[in-house]
Structure formats: C-alpha cells, structure tokens
N, C-alpha and C positions, 0 to 999 in steps of 0.2 A: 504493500500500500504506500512506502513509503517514495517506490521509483519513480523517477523522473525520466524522461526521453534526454539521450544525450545533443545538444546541440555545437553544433561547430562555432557559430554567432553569436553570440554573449550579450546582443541590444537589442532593444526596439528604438523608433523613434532614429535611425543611424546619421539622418541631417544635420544633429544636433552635436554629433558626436567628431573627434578628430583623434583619430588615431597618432601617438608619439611619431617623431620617426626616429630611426636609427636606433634602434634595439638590437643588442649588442648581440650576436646571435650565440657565441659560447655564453654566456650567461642566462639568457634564455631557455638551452638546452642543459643548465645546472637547475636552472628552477623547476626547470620542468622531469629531470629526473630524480629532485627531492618530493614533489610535490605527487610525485608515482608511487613512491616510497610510501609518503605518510597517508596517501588515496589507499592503498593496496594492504596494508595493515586491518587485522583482523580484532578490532577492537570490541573490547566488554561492555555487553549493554547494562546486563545486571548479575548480580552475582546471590545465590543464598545457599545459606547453609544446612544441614537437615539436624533436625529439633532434637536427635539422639548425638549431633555434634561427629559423626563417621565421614559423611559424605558431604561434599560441595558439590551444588551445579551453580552453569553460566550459562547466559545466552554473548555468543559471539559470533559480531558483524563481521560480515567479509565482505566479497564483492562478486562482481558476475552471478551465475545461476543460484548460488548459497547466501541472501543476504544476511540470513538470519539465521542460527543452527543451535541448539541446543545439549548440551554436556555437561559430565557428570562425574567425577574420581572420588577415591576413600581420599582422605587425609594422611592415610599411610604411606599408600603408592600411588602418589597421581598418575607418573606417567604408562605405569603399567594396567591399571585400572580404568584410562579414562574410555568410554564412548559418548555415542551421540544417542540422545534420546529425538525423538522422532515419530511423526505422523504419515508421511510419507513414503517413497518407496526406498529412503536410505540413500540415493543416487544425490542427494544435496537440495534437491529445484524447490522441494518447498522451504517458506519461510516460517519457522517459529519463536514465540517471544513468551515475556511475563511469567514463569516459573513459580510455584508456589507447592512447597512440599507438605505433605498429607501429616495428620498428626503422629503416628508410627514410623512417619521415615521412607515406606516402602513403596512411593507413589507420587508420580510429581505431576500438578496439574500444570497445563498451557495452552497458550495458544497458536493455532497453524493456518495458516490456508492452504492445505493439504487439499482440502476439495476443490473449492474455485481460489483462482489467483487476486481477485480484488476482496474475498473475505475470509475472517480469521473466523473462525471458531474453539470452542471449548472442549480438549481434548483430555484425559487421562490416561497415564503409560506405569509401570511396572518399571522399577531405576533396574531392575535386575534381568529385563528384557522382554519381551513378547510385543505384540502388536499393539500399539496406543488406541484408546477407544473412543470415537466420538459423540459426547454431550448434547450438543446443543442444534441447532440449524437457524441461528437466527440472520439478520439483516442489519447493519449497522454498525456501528463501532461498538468495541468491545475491549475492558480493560481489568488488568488492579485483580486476578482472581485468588482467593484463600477460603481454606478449608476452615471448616467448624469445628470445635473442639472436640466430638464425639468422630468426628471425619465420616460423616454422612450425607453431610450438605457442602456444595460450593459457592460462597457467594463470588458477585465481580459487578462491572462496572458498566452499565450497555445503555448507548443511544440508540433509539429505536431511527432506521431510516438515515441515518443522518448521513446529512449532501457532503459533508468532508471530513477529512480529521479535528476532532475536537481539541481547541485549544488556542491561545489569542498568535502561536510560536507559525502558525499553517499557514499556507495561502487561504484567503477568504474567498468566500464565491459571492462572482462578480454580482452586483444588485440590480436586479429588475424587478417590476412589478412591483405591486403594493410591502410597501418594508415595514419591519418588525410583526407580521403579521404570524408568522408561525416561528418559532422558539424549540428547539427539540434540547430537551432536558437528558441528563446524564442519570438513569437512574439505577439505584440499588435493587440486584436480581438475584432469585435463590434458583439452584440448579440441581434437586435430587442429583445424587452420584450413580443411586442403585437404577433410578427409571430414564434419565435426561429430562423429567419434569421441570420446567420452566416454570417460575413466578415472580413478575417484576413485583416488589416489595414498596417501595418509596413510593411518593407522592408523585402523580406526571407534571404537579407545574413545579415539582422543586430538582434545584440542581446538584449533587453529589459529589464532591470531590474526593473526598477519604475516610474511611471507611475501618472499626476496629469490630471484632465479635469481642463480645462479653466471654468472661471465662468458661461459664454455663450455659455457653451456647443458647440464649435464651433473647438476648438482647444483639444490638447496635448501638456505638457510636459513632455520630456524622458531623463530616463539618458540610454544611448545603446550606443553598439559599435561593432563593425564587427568582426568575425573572433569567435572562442569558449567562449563561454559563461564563464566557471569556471575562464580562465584567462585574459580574457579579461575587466572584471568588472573596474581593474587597471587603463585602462587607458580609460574610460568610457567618452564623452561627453554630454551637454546638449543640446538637440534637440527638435524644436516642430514641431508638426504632426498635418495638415489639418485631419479632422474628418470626410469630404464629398471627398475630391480630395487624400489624403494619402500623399500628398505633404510635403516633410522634409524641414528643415531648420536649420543646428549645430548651435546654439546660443552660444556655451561655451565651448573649449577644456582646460581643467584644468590642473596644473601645480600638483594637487596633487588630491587624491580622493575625488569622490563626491556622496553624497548621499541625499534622503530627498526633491528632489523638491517640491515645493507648491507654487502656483498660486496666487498672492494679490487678492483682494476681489475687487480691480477696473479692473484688469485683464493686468495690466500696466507693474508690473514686477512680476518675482520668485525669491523667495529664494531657500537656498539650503545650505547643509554642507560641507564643505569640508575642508581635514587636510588628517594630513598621517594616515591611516588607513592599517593596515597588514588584514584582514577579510571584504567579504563583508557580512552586518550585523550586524559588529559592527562596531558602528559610534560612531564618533566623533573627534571633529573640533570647530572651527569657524562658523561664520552665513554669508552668504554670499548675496549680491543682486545684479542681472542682469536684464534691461529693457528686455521686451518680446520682444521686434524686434530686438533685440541684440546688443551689447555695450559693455565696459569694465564693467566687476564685482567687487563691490566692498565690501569690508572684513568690516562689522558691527561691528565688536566685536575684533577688537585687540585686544591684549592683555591679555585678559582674562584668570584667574585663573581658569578656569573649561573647562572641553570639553562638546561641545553639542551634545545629542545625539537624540533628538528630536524636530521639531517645529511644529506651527500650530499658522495661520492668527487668528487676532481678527477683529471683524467685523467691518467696516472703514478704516484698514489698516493701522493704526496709529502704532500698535504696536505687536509683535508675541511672543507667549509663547514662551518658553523655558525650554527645559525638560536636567539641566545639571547633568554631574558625576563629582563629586565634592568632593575631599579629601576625596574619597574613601566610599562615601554616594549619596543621591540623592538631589537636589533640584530643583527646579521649580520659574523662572523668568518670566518678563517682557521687552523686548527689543524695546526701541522706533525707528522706523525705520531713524525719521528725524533724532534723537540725538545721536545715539545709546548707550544712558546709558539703563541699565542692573539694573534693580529692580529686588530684591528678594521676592518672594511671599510664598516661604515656602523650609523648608531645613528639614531631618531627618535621623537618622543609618537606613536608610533601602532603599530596593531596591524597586523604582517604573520602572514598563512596562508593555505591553500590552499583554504580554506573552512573552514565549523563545526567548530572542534575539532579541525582538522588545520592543526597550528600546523607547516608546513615550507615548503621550498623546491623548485619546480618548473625545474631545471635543466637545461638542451640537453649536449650531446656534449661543447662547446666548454669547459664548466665555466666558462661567463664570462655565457650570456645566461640569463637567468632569468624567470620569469615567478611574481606574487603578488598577491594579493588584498589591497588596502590601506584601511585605514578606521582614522578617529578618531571622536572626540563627535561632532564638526561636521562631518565628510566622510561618505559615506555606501561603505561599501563597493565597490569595483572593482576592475579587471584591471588589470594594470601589468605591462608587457615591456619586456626590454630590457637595456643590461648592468646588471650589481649595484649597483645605487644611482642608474642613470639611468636607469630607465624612465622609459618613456612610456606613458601612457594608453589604452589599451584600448577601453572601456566607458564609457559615462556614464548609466547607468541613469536620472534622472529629474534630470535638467539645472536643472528650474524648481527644485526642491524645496531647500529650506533648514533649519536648526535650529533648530527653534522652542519653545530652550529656553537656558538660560544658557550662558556660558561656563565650559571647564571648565579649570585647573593643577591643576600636580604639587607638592604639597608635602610638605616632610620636615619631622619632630618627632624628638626620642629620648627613649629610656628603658632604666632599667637597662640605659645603656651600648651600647643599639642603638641604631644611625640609620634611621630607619624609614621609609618613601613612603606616599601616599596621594595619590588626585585628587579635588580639590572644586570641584564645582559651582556658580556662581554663579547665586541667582536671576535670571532674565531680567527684565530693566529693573531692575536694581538698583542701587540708590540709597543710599549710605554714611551717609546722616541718619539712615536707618529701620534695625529692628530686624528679625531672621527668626528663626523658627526653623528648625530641623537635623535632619537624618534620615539618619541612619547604614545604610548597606547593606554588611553583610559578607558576604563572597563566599562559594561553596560553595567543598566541596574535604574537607579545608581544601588537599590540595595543587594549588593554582589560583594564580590571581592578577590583583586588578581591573588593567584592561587601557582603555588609552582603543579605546571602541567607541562606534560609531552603534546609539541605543539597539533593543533588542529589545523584542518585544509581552508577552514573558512577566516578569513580575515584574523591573523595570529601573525602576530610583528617577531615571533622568534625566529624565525627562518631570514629576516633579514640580517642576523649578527654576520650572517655567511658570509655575506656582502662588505662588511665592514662598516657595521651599524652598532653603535650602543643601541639597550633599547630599554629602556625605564617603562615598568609600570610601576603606576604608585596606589595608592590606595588614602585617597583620602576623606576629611569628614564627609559623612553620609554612607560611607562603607562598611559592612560588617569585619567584624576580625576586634572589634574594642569596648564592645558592650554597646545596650543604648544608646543611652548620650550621645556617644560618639557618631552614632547611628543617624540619630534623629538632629546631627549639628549643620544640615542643608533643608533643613524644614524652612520654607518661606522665604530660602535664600539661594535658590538654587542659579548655580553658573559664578556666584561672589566667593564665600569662604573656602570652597572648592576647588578652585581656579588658584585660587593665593596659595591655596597648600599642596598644589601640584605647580605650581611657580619658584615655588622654595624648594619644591624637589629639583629641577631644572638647576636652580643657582648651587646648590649642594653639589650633584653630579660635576657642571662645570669649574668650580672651585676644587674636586677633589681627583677629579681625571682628565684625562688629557681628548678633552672635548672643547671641539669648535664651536666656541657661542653664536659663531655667523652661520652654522649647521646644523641646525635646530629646528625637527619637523613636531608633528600631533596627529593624531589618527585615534578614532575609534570606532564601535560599532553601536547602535541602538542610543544609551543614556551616555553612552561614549562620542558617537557621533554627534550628539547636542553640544555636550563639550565642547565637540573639535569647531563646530558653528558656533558657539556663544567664544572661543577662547580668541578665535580669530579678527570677532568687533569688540575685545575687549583690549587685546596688545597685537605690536607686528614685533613680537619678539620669535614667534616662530617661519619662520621661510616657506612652509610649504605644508598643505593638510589635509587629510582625507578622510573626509566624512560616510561611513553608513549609516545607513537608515539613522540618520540624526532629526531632528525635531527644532523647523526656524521659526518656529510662533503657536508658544503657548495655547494663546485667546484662540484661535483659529482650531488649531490641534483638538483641543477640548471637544468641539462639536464631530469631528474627522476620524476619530482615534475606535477601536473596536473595545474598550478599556476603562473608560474616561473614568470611573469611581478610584480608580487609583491615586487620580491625583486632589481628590479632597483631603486626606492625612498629610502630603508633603507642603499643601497652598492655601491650608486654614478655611476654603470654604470655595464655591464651584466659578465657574469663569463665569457668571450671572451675576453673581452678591458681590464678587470683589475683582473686578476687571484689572486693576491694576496692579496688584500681587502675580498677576501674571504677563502683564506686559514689562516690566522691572526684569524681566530673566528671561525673553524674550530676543536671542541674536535678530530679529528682523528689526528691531526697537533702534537698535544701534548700527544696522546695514553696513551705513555711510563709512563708517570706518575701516571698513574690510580694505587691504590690499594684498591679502596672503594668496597664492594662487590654490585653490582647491580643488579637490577633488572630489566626484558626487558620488554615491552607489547606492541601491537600494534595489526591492524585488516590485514586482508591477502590482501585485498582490501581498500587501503589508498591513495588516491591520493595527498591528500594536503601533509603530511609527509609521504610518499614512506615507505612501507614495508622493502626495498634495505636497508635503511639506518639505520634500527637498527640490520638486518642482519649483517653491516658493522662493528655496534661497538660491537656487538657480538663475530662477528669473531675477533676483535683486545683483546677482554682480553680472549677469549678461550685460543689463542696463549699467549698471556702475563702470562695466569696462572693466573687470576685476576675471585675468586670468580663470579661467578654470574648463575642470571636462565633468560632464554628466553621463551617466549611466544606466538604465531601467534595466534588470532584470526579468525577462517576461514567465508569467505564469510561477513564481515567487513568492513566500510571503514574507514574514521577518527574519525565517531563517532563510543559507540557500542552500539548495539539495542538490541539484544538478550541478556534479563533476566540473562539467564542463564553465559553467558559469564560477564556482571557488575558482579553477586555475586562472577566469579571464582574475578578476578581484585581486588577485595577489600579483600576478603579474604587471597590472597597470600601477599596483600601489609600489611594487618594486619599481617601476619607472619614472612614476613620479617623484617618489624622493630622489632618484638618481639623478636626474633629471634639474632639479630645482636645491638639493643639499652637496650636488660634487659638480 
C-alpha cells in the first residue's frame, strides 16, 4: 500500500523550474551510489518481543518484490534460529507488517496482503511453523493488532472504506464535491481468533488512536475523539470501553496532548503521556496517572529534565519503565509510582525505538528482558534482546557496509541562560589546516528532536559531510530532550527565541572550528523548513537555504492546513481571536528582507504543510527578484515515498549549497 510508481521526472509545473548547470558528474555518481546504498538497506519497521522473553520478531523493509517481510529468532541463536513468518507462498511478493505476539508466546498475529495487493488483512501463524491462517476479509485500513489476555480475542484498529492511508504524514485526496461531508472514523474492532467473527466495538462518529486491554480482558482504554481523525488527535481524551456492552466512559479531557495509555497490572489505574506535542507520534511529556473509574490525574514526574516518550508496567505495579529523550540521546529509567523518583537504568549517543517513530520499549512478562531497535550516525539500525542494557544483537542487516561520511558529537552552547545540545558532523577526511563550510539542519516538529540516526534517503544533511560539509543540528527551545519548560519555551514565540538559540549554535561552531562564516547555509524539513523561511527574513547571515515543506504565513496556513487544532497550545488561541500572535512569526510578514537564494521542495499533496504555502513564499521573492528554484512533488504528501523523487531532493540540495557555499 505503501508503493509509489517510480518516476524519472521529479516536477510538475517544469516552466517554473531551472535546472543547475554543470553538475559535476563524478560527484553525482558518488551521491548516487550512496544514496543506493542507504535506498537498498533493509530496514526495521518494528521490533517485539514474546511475553515468555525466548523469542524476538521484526518486520523488515526491503525493496523490490519483499517490501515488507516478517521474522523471528530465540535470543539464544539468532542466526541459527531465525525464519520468516508469513502468509504467503514464502517466495517474498507478499507484504507483511504490525506483529503482535499471543499471550503464550506460540503465535504471532499480523498483517499481509497475501490475498489482494492493495489490502492487508488479519492473519494468525504458529512462530514454530505451518500455514498462517486468515481472520478477517475486510475493506479498508487496518492497524495496531493485540491479543486479549485470555488470547481468545484480537482487537486492532480498522477504517471502514477508507479512500487513503490514515494519517495527516499521507498524500491527501484531492477535494471535490461537497467537503467535510463524510469523515471515516478509525475504529476499535474485536476479531474472534476461534471463528474470524468481526465486531466493530467503538462509537462510528469517534476516532481511535490507541488502544490498551485491561488486565481482565474485560475493558479498554482509549485515547479518541470525535470529528476527523488527522486533526482531531489534538485534542484527544481518555476513555474506556466495555469489551461485551461497547459502553464508553471519558475518564480524562486533557489540558495538553496525550499519548501512550497503559493499564496497571492490578487494573486500578493508567498511565499515560502527556505534554505539548506538535505531531501525533511523536511523544513526549510527562508520566501521568489517572484511577480507572476516573479522578483527577496526576503528573508523576514534575519536573523532569527529559521528555518521555515511552512507558510500560513492571509486574506488581510498583514501578514503570521509562523510555526518555534526553539531551538529545536516549535513556531508559525506572519511575516509582508511590515516590515518583526516577532511576536511571541506562543512558547512551544513540537512538532507541521500536521502529519509525515509535520511540518505546518492547518488554517480556518478566519486566526485565526487552527487546529495541538501536542505531547511531555510524551504526546502522538493528535488533537488540536481552536484559535492559545488555542486549545482545539480533540482526546484522549488511555487515560489509560502513559510514561513508564524517564523524559525528554532541555539543553544548548557551544562551539566554539555557544550556543547549546539538550534534555536529564532521567532514569526512577532515583536516584542521582547511576551512569548511556549515549547513545547519533544523529538525521538524518543532516538538521533535535531532537524535543521533543512521542517515535516511529523504532530506538528511548527513551524507553531505562526504562532500566536505560541517553539518550542525541543534536542538533548540521548543524541543524535546529537557523536560517541559524547555518544551513549551517557543509557545507564542515561534521563529524568535528559537532562531537566537540556533544563532548561538552557529557563533559557537564558528569560534571553535575551522569554519567559514562567509559558508554558512540552513535547511530543513516541515517545522524545519518554517525555520529555514522565517531564518532567512530574519538575518543574511546564512548564504544559501532550502526549505521543505516549510510554512510562509501562519494566518493563511490556519484555514489550508489538514491539522489546524495543533496550533491552538503553541498560539494561545485560533487565527480568528488573535490574528496577530500569528502574523508576528509569520516569514511573509517580513518578505522584504529576504536576499538569501533559496531553495523550495514540497509534495503536490501535503496536508500537514499545504502545498499553498511555499507556493506563497515563492511567489514573494519571484516578485522580490530574490534568487531561488521551486519544486512540487507530484502525487506526495508530507512525506516523500517515491525513490525516485528522495534522490531528485538530495541531489538538488547537494547542488545548491555547492553551488552558493564553495
């Protein structure tokens, strides 16, 4: 579902467009057989462990006929142990995903589109072999499946009908006819294991994001909320659901987002995350706790120097992991429910999750052996089992393969009294005589956070150290990785204190390595590309910039956006009540200023950052006379999928700074 038709032409619109010239063609054929390299890698979607702590599975991406393949090893012997679980005839063509192991260990539920190739269904297989057996025969998107505690029941997550992939991340479909008129809700489904009896559970006008069973299989807890799925997430409460009657009950309307429900292990109360979060998906917060018959909630973890982005009960209930992002790294604690002090259990430069964007912990029965997906700059993604902080190795997805690009640390700057992280890239072969220039990558989000990763194909500035690029990401206020606070310090200011504390990273880097201040570019993607447009009518201290999917006017964006309730928490109130909180952080506000030459990119179908809006800053330095090249992606949405459209994006951003910093 996720395939894209390859194209050779990477525009629409191509009148608009002006190709570089003189592209250097051995460089070209470097980028293009790095950019093969990190395409053709068989990377982890998710990883979980089986609840007797023996066996790991994974789903891992590949490419060609297998995008999707499912597996499975002891913890003893991975490599002697592992196979492919599968729906299929074994030959690879079908696609499987979403793994979810049976209360016994002996049985992993999934999804395949073994039958037809544009739909998944719900499958059940034997880890120990025989034919997987299929559940369901529905229509629609399908997600999120787990078993019941007795393992009789599967619940999961299913759009009935729905015209595309759910989520704000998809291409949107294009709008005709009468609008907002039909809404397809995400709802909660129960799926006998013994017959394939189907029963959607949930309310049809409410929406479903996540989903916990009670201990005694007897209940739900949900975070849902009524009205469109993509923007409604925002204001999302927590709700449980009779499992025999469907019976709701809102236990929690939150003052800020929330994510991550989980059920105590006496069944007494849930936890949960919540904190200001701009994505849903990326989390992080606070720990929060609510009696299951509902109550005031209370905040576990004031205070706290890190954001959580993952929990899970230890058996007893005494106390819950904790999976934090933590000064721009990962660590993993302990939180005592009575106390709430916050033990450290392990901290490291690198990035733990369960795959893409599900930054948690996949924990056995035992609440001791766990299993995660680990990866830095220079290690490439992989499995790792074993107890909390000893695993051992899994996987070794392409053994030969190395980083063929600088080395990367963590360093700290301050300003206005913060202490602040960022990681900078060192050119590859670098050399302390010569001079480089710098090319700044600020993260989306803004609530995110650079994170040491093994670079991706889509818009990722670490493949240009190759080149002889420093490459700073920094991470500043409004980013997770420092509690709160820290979090919530571009509430009502966004593109100001933000800008100054990645300004001071820039004067730090220049003052401590041997970087050219007249070499000096910005780049980023989504809440990154806002940046790169607000940083540009703010200083011409950078030379050259390139925006995706950035965001040139607030006020406008508001009514454009697939999303808009997100940005009542970061703007104090809607673009109706207080117009000018939103034109004040607004780059089209300040246009005039612009003489950086930029660069545009975005997909034709964008709904979290609208298409409209680089259209917008397009059109304002066309007219300015203000350098620059534009882009549209066609059939696109805020991510981009098509191969062929990541290499044009990295290619033209590699010629761009080449181009305008050497």
């Amino acid at each position: 579902m996720f395939s894209r038709l390859a194209r050779t032409v990477a525009l629409v619109l191509p009148v608009l467009f002006t190709l570089l010239s003189g592209r250097a063609g051995a460089q070209e054929s470097s980028l293009d057989a790095m950019l093969d390299s990190l395409a053709g890698a068989h990377d982890i979607r998710q990883v979980a462990i089986s609840p007797e702590g023996q066996r790991v599975a994974w789903v891992e991406e590949g490419s060609g006929a297998s995008p999707h393949g499912i597996f499975v090893c002891s913890l003893e012997s991975p490599a002697s142990t592992r196979r492919r679980i599968t729906a299929g005839s074994g030959d690879g063509a079908s696609e499987e995903r979403e793994i979810a192991w049976s209360p016994d260990s002996r049985q992993l539920a999934f999804l395949s589109n073994a039958q037809a190739p544009d739909q998944l269904q719900l499958y059940v297989a034997k880890v120990t072999g025989g034919e997987a057996r299929k559940l369901t025969d529905l229509r629609g998107s399908l997600d999120a499946p787990s078993w019941s505690p007795d393992g009789k029941t599967l619940a999961l997550l299913f759009t009935e009908n729905a015209p595309r992939l759910p989520g704000p991340l998809e291409p949107m479909t294009l709008p005709s006819g009468v609008i907002g008129g039909k809404i397809y809700e995400q709802r909660l489904t129960m799926v006998d294991v013994a017959t394939g009896r189907v029963r959607q559970l949930s309310p049809p006008d409410l929406y479903v994001y996540e989903y916990d069973w009670s201990p005694d299989g007897k209940k739900f807890t949900l975070t849902a909320a009524r009205g469109a799925g993509d923007a409604q997430w925002y204001v999302a409460e927590i709700y449980t659901l009779q499992a025999d009657s469907g019976e709701m009950k809102s236990l929690y309307k939150p003052a800020q987002q929330i994510a991550a429900p989980c059920w105590s292990p006496d069944g007494n109360s849930i936890a949960f995350i919540s904190g200001l979060m701009s994505d849903e998906g990326s989390t992080g917060g606070d720990v929060y706790l609510i009696p299951a018959t509902g109550g005031a909630a209370r905040n576990l973890t004031p205070g706290l120097k890190a954001s959580v982005s993952g929990l899970v009960w230890r058996p007893g209930g005494d106390e819950i992991l904790l999976l934090e992002s933590i000064d721009g790294a990962s660590g993993i604690a302990t939180l005592g429910v009575r106390n709430g002090k916050v033990t450290p259990l392990w901290s490291g430069a690198e990035t733990l999750s369960l795959g893409w964007w599900n930054f948690g912990l996949s924990v056995a029965s035992d609440g001791k052996t766990s299993a995660v997906l680990r990866e830095t700059f220079s290690d490439r993604p992989e499995v790792w089992a074993g107890p909390i902080g000893a695993w051992k190795q899994m996987t070794t997805s392409h053994p030969a393969e190395r980083a063929n690009w600088g080395k990367t640390e963590s360093i700290h700057w301050t300003n206005e009294g913060l202490n602040l992280q960022g990681w900078l890239t060192y050119p590859q072969n670098y050399d302390p005589a010569r001079r480089y220039p710098l090319v700044v990558e600020v993260h989306g989000g803004p609530g995110a956070m650079a994170r040491p990763s093994w670079p991706s194909t889509l818009f990722d500035f670490t493949p240009l150290s190759h080149y002889g690029y420093f490459v700073l990401r920094p991470n500043p206020r409004g980013s997770f990785g420092q509690g709160e606070a820290f979090t919530r310090g571009n509430v009502k200011d966004f593109g100001y204190g933000d800008l100054r504390d990645i300004l001071a990273g820039v004067d730090y880097v220049v003052k401590r390595f041997p970087v050219d201040n007249d070499r000096v570019g910005i780049g980023g993607w989504s809440y990154g590309g806002y940046m790169t447009m607000w940083a540009v009518t703010q200083t011409h201290r950078f030379r050259a910039a390139v925006s995706g999917a950035g965001i040139a006017d607030w006020q406008s964006y508001y009514g454009e956006n697939d999303i808009d309730q997100w940005m009542i928490p970061f703007f104090g109130a809607s673009v109706y009540d207080d117009p000018a909180v939103y034109a004040k952080s607004s780059p089209i506000t300040f246009i005039k200023n612009v003489k950086t030459p930029t660069l545009i990119l975005v997909g034709d179908r964008d709904g979290e950052c609208p298409t409209a809006q680089s259209f917008e800053f397009w059109h304002a330095l066309m007219t300015l006379g203000v350098e620059n090249q534009f882009v549209v992606y066609p059939h696109e949405g805020h991510l981009i999928y098509d191969p062929a459209h990541r290499r044009d994006i990295m290619q033209r951003t590699l010629e761009w700074y080449d181009h305008h910093l050497k």
